[in-house]
Each structure stands twice: as C-alpha cells, then as structure tokens.
C-alpha positions, 0 to 999 in steps of 0.5 A, a space after each residue: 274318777 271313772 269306775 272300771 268296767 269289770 266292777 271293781 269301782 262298786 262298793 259291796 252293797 252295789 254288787 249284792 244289788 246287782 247280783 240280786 238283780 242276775 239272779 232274778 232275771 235267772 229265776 223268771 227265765 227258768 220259771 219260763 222256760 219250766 212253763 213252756 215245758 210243762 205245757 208242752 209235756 201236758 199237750 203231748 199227754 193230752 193228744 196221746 192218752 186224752 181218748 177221742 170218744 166218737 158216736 155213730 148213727 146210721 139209718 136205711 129205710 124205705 122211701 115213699 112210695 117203695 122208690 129208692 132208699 132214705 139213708 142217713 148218717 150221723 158221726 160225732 167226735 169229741 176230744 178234751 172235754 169237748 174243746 173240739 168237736 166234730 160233726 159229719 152227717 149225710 141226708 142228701 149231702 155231706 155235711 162237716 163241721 168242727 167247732 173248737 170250744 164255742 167256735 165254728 172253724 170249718 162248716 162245709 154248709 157255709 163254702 157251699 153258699 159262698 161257692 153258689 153265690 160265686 157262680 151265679 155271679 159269674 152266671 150274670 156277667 157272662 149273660 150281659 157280655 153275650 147280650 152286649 156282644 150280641 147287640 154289637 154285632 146286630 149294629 155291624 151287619 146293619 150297614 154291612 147288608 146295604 153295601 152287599 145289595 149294590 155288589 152282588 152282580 160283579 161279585 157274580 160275573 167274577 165267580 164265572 170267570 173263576 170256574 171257567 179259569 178252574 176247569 181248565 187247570 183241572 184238563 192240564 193237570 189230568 193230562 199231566 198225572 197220565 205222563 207222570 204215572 207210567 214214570 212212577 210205575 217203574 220206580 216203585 218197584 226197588 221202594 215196595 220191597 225196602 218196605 217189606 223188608 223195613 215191616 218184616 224187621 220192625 215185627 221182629 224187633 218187637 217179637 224181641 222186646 216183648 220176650 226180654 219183657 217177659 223174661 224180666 217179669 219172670 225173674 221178678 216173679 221169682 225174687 218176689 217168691 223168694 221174698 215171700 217165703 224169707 225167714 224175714 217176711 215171715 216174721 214181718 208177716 207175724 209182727 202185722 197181725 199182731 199189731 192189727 190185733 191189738 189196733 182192733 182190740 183198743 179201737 173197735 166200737 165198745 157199744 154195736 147195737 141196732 138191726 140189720 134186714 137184707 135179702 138178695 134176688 138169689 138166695 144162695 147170696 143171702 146164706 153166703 152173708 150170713 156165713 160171713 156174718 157168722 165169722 164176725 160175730 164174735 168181733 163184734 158185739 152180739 147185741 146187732 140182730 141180723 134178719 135175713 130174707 131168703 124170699 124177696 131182696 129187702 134192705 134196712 137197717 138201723 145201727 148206733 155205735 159208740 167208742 173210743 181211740 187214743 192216739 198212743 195206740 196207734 202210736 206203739 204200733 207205729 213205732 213197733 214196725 219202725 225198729 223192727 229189724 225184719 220189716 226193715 229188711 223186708 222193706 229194702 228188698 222190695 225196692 231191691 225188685 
C-alpha cells in the first residue's frame, strides 16, 4: 500500500527523523543568515568609527642655480590596519597608488606606460602608411609626366580659344548691366524704405526685450533679499556654521608643524599675510614657525601634518542638515526663484 503524502503512513520514529532533519536545515540557515548579518554590522562599524589616519609632507625650496622652485609633495592614507592604503606624491608628476593589503589596485605610473606605449605604436603605423602612400603616388605620376610632354600644345592652343571666348562674354554682359541699372534705380526706392522701417522696429523690439529682462531680474533680486533675511535662512545660516565648526574640530590635522619663508615685491602684501596668519593661528597648531621677509620676495617652506577623519562625523552632519525643517524650506524657495 502506498503511503499518503501528508505523512500519515510514517511511523514515529520516521517523523522524529524527518523533523530533526527541518530543524537542522533551520538552524544552518539561521546561523547563516546571522553571519551575514553580523558581518554586514561590523563593516558598517568599520567604515564608520574605524578612523582613516592620513600623513602629509610638503617641501618648496630653491632650484639650482636660483631658477625655478623644487616642489614636492607627499600624502599617505591608511585605514584598517593598513588593509588599504593610499599613496599620492608630486616630483614632477602626480603619482597615485592604493594598494589593498599586498596588492597593488591602481598605480597611476603603470596606464602612464601602457598609454606611451599605445601612442608610440600608433606613431609607427601612421609613419609606414604616410611612407606607402608616398611611394604609391611617386609610381602614378611617373607615367603621368610622359603622357603630359606630348599634349602640352593642343592644351595651349585650346586655352587661347577659351580667353578670346571669355572677353567677349565679358563686353555683353557689361552692356547688359548699364540697361539693367537704370531700371533697378526706380524700384529701389519703395524696397529702402520697408528696410528702415523693418531696422528701426527690430531696434525697438529688442529695447523691449532687454527692459522685461531686467525687470525679471529686479523681482528675482528682491525675492532673493526676502529670502536671505527669512526667519528660515537665518537659522539655516546657524545650523552651517555649526556643522562646519564640529567638521574642522573632528577633522583638522592633530599635528602641523614645520616652517614657513615668504615675501612679496610690495611689502604691504606681506604685512596683509601676516594679519591673516595672525586670524588663523589659534586653528591651528602654533608649532608652524612663519618667517616673513619684508625685503626681498622669497618663498620656502617645509611642513609635515598628521591626523585623523572618521566617516561618522561627516555622516551626523549630513543627516543634521537633511531632517532640519528650516534647510528644507530653505532649499524649496530657491528653486521657487
């Protein structure tokens, strides 16, 4: 006898196995599906919390000789344990590298050879097709010059009949032109004025067009004023300075130091510098030594910066101007403008 599908045939200890076996299945699939959830949670942590510790050198000092400036640049950035790691450096060209554990990704160096070696390819077969074209055409006009030596007189004699053919068409049609003249005087008098009167309207219609131009522009001021001055731009205005406050406390460099030689031609510039200096100087770290030089124009420098970003930070400010109801309201009237 057959067994009914619902499992009412089994015995017992059939269905104690076969429940053990469902069970089983659920429990792999939920240690799974806990895996990959857990995974995703810890990589979410990761590229939010996990810093990326970054470290900069930066050098201009005089060339050889007194022409030109030697600049160059190095910037490292790390993140996870140097799982990634990306280089930038300027010599005489940018360079970039990022290299994911042992493993190069992208090397800027590398496409610049492949890119020459492209070129200079293409460079040899544009040469040889020039040179075989050049040969092709030096083997058609060879036989073209003998068959010119022997047709060079008829050619001439039918060259005459063409010029004397010429002239005279030239004497009928400046008789002709003399009669037709006098005709066209008369009617070209009605035809000047509808084109002064079609000038002085198109002026007129543009005089137009620029005044509703500039009336739509003045109304646009205005609304912009409004707007500026609205209660919501206002605490917009607020919440931005804010949020660029806490990025630069949580983002500028913990470590600045090195040294700083400029001048300029006029020395009231170089004073303006130093005012501006004098603005930042509590920003950032008062180890940076800054030496002006009011006499002659000079520039050099050698500074060295370390820190640290964590993408949470800009992430909470993003997400603090996205529920705020003023930038909101902010944002709809100007595309209302």
């Amino acid at each position: 006898m057959g067994r009914h599908p619902n499992g009412k045939g089994l015995s017992a200890g059939q269905r104690g196995y076969m429940l053990e076996i469902v069970l089983l299945i659920l429990k792999i699939a939920g240690i799974i599906l806990a895996a990959v959830l857990g995974i995703l949670i810890v990589a979410v942590c990761c590229m939010l919390f996990v810093p990326v510790r970054y470290r900069g050198d930066f050098v201009v000092s005089d060339r050889e000789g007194g022409e030109g400036k030697n600049i160059t640049a190095v910037f490292r950035a790390l993140w996870l344990l140097r799982f990634v790691r990306v280089y930038v450096s300027y010599e005489e060209s940018f360079r970039v590298r990022v290299k994911l554990f042992l493993f190069t990704v992208f090397d800027t160096a590398k496409e610049k050879k492949a890119g020459r070696k492209k070129k200079a390819e293409k460079k040899q077969k544009a040469e040889k097709k020039q040179k075989a074209d050049e040969e092709a055409a030096e083997k058609e006009a060879d036989p073209a010059n003998e068959e010119d030596g022997g047709a060079e007189k008829p050619k001439q004699e039918a060259g005459r009949i063409r010029e004397d053919n010429a002239e005279a068409e030239s004497l009928q049609r400046e008789s002709d032109s003399d009669a037709e003249a006098g005709e066209a005087e008369s009617a070209s008098m009605p035809e000047e004025k509808k084109g002064i009167r079609g000038r002085i309207s198109n002026i007129l219609q543009t005089i137009r067009t620029f005044c509703d131009k500039l009336k739509r522009i003045k109304e646009k001021a205005e609304k912009a004023e409004q707007l500026w001055k609205s209660e919501h731009m206002v605490s917009s205005r607020s919440l931005l300075g804010k949020v660029l406050v806490y990025l630069l406390k949580h983002s500028k460099p913990r470590r600045l130091d090195g040294y700083i030689q400029f001048g300029f031609e006029d020395p009231a510039v170089t004073g303006y510098a130093m005012a501006a200096y004098g603005i930042l100087y509590p920003i950032w770290s008062p180890k940076l030594s800054v030496e002006p030089d009011f006499e002659k124009q000079v520039l050099a420098m050698h500074i060295r910066i370390r820190g640290r970003i964590r993408a949470w930070h800009f992430l909470r400010a993003a997400l603090s101007l996205y529920f705020s109801k003023d930038v909101r309201r902010v944002l709809q009237d100007v595309r209302s403008l």
